[in-house]
matplotlib code that plots the C-alpha trace (Angstrom):
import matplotlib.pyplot as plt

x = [97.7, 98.4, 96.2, 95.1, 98.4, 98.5, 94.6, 95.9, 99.7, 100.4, 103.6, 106.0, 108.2, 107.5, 111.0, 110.2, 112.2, 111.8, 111.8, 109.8, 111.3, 110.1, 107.1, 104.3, 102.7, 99.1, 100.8, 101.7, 100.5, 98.4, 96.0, 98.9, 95.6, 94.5, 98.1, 98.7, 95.6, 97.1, 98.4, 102.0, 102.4, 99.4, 98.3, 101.7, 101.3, 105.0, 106.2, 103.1, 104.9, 108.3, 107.0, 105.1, 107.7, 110.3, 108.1, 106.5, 108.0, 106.5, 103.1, 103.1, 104.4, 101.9, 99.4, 100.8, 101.0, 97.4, 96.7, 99.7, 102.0, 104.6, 108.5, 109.0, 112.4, 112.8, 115.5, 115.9, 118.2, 115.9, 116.9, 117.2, 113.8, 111.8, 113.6, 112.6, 109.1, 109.1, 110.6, 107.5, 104.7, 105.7, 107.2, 108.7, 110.4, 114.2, 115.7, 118.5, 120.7, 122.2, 122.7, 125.5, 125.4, 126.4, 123.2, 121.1, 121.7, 121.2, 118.0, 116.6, 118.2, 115.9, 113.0, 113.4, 113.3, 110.5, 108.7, 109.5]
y = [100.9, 103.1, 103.8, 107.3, 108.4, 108.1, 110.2, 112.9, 113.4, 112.4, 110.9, 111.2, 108.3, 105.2, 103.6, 100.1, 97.6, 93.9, 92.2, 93.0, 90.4, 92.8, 94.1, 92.7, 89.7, 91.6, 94.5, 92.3, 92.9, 89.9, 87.3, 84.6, 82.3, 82.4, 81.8, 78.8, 77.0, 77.0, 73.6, 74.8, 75.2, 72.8, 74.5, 75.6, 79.2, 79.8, 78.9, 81.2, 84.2, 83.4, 83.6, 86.6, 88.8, 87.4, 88.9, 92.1, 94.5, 93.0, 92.7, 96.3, 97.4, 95.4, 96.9, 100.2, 99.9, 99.1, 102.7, 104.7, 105.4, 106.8, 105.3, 102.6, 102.0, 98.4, 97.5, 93.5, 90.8, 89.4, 85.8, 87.4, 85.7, 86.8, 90.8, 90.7, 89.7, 92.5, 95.0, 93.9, 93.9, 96.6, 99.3, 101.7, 100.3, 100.2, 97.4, 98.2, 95.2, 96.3, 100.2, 101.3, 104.8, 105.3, 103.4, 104.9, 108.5, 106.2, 105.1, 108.5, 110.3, 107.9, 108.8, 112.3, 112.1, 109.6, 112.5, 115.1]
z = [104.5, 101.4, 100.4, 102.9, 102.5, 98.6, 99.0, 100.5, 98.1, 94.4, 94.2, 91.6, 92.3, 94.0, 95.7, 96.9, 99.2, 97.8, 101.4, 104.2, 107.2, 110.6, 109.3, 111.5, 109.5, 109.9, 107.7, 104.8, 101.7, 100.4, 101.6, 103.8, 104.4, 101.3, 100.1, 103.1, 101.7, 98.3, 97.0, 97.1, 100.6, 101.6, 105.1, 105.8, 107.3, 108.1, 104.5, 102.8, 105.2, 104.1, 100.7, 101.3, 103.0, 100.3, 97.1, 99.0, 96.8, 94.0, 95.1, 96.8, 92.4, 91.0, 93.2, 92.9, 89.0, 88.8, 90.1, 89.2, 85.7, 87.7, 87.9, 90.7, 92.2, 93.5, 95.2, 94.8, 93.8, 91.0, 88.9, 85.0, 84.2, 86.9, 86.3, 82.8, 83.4, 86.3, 83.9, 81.1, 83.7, 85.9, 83.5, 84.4, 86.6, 87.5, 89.9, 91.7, 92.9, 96.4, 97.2, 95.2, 95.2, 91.4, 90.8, 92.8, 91.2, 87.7, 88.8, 90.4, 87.1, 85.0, 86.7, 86.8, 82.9, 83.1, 84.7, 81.5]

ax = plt.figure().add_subplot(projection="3d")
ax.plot(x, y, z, "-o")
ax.set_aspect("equal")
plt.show()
């Protein structure tokens, strides 16, 4: 879905939403069979998509970071484990809990000198 998009312009920023609850299920990022089959949700399609649309922003970075060095954005209420690991993994990254504007103009600020 990206991917012709990210062909044709080179980004310099990469601002990501962490949860995806409209977008069509067929849009998803991920595998939800492959994730339904999985012992943890044992065949249960509905609770894969919760999952899936819950943790889309961090999918979409990890597939983003595997292609791209560039700052990424994430706006997400994160546990403090699971935003440290993000911050490790994904750097640079910033995540942004809510939209506060203050942090916001932090965030883009930071990226801008990422970018220098």
């Amino acid at each position: 879905m990206l991917q012709p998009v990210l062909q044709t312009q080179k980004p310099n920023l990469f601002l990501l939403d962490m949860r995806f609850e409209k977008t069509p299920v067929e849009q998803l990022y991920g595998d939800i069979d492959a994730i339904a089959n999985n012992q943890v949700f044992c065949g249960n399609r509905s609770r894969a998509e919760a999952m899936l649309r819950s943790m889309q922003g961090l999918l979409i970075a990890k597939a983003l970071r595997n292609q791209y060095k560039i700052p990424i954005i994430l706006f997400a209420s994160l546990e403090r484990e699971q935003r440290k690991r993000a911050q490790i993994q994904l750097a640079p990254i910033q995540i942004i809990e809510g939209l506060i504007l203050s942090d916001v103009k932090n965030a883009l600020a930071w990226a801008q000198q990422c970018q220098n």
